[in-house]
C-alpha positions as CSV (number, residue, x, y, z in Angstrom):
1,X,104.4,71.7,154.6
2,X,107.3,68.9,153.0
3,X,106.9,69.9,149.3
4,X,108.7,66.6,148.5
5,X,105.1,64.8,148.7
6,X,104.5,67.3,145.4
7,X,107.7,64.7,143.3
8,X,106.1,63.3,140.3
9,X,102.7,65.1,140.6
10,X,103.4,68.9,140.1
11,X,107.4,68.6,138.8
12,X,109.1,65.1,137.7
13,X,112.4,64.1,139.0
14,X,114.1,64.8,142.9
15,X,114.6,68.1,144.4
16,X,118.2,68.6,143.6
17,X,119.0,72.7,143.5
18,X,117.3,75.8,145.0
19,X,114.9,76.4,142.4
20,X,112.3,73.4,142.0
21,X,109.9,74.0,138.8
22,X,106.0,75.2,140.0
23,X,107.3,76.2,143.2
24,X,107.3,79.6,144.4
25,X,111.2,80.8,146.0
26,X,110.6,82.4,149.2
27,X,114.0,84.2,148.8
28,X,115.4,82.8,151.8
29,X,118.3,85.0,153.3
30,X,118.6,83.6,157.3
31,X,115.5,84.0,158.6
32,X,114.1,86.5,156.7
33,X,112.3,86.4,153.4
34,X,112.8,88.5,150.4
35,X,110.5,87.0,147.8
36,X,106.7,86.4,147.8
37,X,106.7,83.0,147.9
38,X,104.4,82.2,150.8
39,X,100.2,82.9,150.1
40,X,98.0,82.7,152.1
41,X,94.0,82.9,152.1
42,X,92.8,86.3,154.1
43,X,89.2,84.2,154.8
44,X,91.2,80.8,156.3
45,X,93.3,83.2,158.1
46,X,89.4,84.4,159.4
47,X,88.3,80.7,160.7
48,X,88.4,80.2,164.4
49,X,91.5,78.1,164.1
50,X,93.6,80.2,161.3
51,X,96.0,78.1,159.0
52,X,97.9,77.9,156.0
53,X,98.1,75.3,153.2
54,X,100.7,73.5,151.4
55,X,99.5,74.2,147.9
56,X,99.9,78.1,149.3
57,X,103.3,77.5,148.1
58,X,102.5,76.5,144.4
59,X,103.3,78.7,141.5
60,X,99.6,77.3,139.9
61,X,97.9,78.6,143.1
62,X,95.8,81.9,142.9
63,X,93.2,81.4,144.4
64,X,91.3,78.9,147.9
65,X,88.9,76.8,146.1
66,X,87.2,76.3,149.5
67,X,86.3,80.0,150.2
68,X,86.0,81.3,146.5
69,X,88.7,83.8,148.1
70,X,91.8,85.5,146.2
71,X,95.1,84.8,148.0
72,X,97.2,87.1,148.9
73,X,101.3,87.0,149.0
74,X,102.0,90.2,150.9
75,X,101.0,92.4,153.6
76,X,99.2,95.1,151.7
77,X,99.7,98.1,154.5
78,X,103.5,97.3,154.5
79,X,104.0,95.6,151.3
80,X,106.7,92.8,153.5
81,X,106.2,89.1,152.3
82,X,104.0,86.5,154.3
83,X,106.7,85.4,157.0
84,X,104.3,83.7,159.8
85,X,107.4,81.8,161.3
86,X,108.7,85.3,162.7
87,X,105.4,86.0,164.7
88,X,107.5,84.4,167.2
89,X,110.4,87.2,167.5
90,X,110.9,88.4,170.9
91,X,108.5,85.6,172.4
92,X,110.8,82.5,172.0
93,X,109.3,81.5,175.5
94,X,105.6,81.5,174.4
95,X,103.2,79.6,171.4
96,X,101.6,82.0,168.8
97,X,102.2,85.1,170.8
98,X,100.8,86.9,167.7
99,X,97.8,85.2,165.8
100,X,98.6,83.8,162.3
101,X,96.6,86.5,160.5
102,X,98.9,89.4,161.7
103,X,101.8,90.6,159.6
104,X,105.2,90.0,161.0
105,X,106.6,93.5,160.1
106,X,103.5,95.9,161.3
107,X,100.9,93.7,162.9
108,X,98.6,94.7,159.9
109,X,95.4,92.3,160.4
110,X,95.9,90.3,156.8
111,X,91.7,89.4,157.2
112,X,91.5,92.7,156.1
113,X,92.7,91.9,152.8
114,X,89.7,89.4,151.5
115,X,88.6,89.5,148.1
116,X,86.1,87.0,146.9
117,X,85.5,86.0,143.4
118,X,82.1,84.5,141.6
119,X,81.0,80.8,141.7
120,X,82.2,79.0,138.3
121,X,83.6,82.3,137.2
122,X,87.1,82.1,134.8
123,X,89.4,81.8,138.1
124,X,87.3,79.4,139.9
125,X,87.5,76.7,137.4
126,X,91.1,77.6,137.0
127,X,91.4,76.4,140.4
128,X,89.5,74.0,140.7
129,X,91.0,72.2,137.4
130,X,94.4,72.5,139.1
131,X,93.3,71.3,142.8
132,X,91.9,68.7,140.9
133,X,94.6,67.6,138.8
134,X,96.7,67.9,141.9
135,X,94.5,65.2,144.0
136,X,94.2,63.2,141.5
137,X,97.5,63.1,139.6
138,X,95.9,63.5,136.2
139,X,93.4,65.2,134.7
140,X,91.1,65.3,131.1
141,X,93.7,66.6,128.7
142,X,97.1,64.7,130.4
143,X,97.4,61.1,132.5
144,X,100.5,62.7,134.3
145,X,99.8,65.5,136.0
146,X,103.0,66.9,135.8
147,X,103.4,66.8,132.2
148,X,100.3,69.2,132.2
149,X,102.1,71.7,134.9
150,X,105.2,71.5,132.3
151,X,103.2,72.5,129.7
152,X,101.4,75.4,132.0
153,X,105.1,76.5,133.2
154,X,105.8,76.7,129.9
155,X,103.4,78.6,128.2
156,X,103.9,80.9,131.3
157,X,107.1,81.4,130.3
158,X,106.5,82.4,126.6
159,X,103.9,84.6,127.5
160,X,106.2,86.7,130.0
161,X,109.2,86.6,127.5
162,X,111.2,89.8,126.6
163,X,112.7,88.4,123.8
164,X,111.7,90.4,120.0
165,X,113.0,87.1,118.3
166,X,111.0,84.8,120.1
167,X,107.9,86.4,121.3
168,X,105.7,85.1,118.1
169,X,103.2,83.1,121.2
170,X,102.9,86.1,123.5
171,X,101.8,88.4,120.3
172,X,99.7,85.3,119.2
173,X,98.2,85.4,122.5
174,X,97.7,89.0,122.9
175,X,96.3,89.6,119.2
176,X,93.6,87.1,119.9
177,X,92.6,87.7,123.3
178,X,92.8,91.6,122.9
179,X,95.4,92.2,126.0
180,X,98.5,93.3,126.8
181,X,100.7,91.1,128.7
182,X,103.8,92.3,130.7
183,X,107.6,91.4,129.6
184,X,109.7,90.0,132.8
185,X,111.7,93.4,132.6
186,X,108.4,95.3,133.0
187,X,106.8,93.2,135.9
188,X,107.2,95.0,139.5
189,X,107.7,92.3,142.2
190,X,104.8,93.8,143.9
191,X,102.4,93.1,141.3
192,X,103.9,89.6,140.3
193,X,100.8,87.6,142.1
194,X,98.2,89.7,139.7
195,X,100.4,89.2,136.5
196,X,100.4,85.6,137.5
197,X,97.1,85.2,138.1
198,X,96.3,86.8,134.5
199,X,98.0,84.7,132.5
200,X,97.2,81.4,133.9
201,X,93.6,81.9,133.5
202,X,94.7,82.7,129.9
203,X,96.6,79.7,129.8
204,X,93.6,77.4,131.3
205,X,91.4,78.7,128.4
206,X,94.3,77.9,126.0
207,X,94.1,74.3,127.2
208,X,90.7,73.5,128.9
209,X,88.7,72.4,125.9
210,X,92.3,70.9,124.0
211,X,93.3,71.4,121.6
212,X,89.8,73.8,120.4
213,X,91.0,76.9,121.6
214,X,94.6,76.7,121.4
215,X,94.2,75.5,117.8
216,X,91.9,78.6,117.2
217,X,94.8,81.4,118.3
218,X,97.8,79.4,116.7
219,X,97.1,78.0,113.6
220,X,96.5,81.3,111.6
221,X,99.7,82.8,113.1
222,X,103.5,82.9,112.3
223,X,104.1,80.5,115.7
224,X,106.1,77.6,115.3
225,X,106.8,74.3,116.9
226,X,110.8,75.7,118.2
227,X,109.2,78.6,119.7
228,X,107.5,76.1,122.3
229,X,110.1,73.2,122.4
230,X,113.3,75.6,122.5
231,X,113.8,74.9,126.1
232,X,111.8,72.2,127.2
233,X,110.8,68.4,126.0
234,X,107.1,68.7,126.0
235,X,104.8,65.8,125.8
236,X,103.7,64.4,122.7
237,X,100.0,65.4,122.7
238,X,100.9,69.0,122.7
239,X,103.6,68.3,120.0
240,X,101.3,66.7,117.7
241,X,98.8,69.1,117.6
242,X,101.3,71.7,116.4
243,X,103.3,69.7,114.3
244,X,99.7,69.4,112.4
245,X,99.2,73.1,112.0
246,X,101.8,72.5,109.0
């Protein structure tokens, strides 16, 4: 579980603060957690030997390519975040007292929560192109993988904006794929997982066939190239696709 081994493939540069871009904050307060920054995979959790994965802690994670299975970031009986290091409370003389699949707070069975999805369907080639890009360190659109999860963290972030003055991407988005996407000041906690899940699937189809689809929803609209580079350096083959809408 060292998330350092994820340096200069899913975020550039050394782990330097609490908050380390495309990786989820397990809102650590002692031993307790207060964010849903642990997933886990409810049909894993159903193998003869349970476990839990590294990229379970990735923001770009929504899914177990493996199983075809929907991961889950919260016991959905109690609604308390995935804390599998305090199975062990009260049975500090003993090894996995409690199984891995059982919620911490009310020994809810997390199996119960499986949800499989379709074979090559939208989210499964989501996940696949980022487990892939992830192994491999690239992928088709981008030779350094993290360059591509800056650009995905990024368009993340203008599609959850609550800003009026610089929300001309998220309408953009929303006009052409006929949805309505949540602001950051409307998202519960509790849903954050779904919401997440929507718009990187949206995001993948923004960039899968690059720059196709992406030139499709943005060259007709009011977006411009500050409304993507206001924050963030992004690399130049996004750049220059933009700067040629003009």
């Amino acid at each position: 579980m060292f998330l350092g081994s994820y340096q200069d493939i899913v975020f550039n540069g050394k782990l330097l603060s609490s908050y380390t871009p495309g990786i989820l904050n397990l809102g650590i307060n002692h031993r307790k957690r207060t964010r849903f920054g642990q997933l886990a995979c409810p049909s894993c959790l159903s193998k003869d030997i349970p476990f839990y994965r590294k990229e379970w802690r990735l923001f770009f994670s929504t899914g177990c390519s493996k199983c075809q299975c929907y991961l889950i970031d919260k016991c959905e009986k109690c609604l308390s975040p995935i804390a599998f290091h305090r199975l062990e409370n009260g049975y500090k003389e003993t090894i996995l007292e409690q199984p891995l699949y059982v919620c911490f707070n009310c020994q809810y069975d997390l199996r119960k929560s499986t949800r499989f999805y379709k074979k090559d369907s939208l989210i499964d080639t989501y996940q696949r192109t980022i487990d892939n890009t992830i192994n491999k360190g690239y992928n088709h659109i981008d030779q350094y993988s993290f360059s591509y999860f800056l650009v995905l963290l990024n368009l993340m972030r203008l599609l959850t904006t609550s800003s009026k003055k610089w929300n001309r991407v998220k309408l953009a988005v929303e006009f052409f794929f006929e949805v309505k996407l949540k602001t950051r000041k409307e998202l519960n906690p509790i849903d954050e997982l779904e919401d997440r899940r929507i718009k990187l699937t949206i995001c993948h189809q923004l960039l899968d066939d690059w720059p196709v689809t992406f030139t499709n929803v943005f060259k007709q609209s009011n977006v411009r190239l500050s409304d993507f580079t206001r924050e963030c350096f992004l690399p130049f083959w996004f750049v220059k696709v933009i700067k040629n809408f003009n």
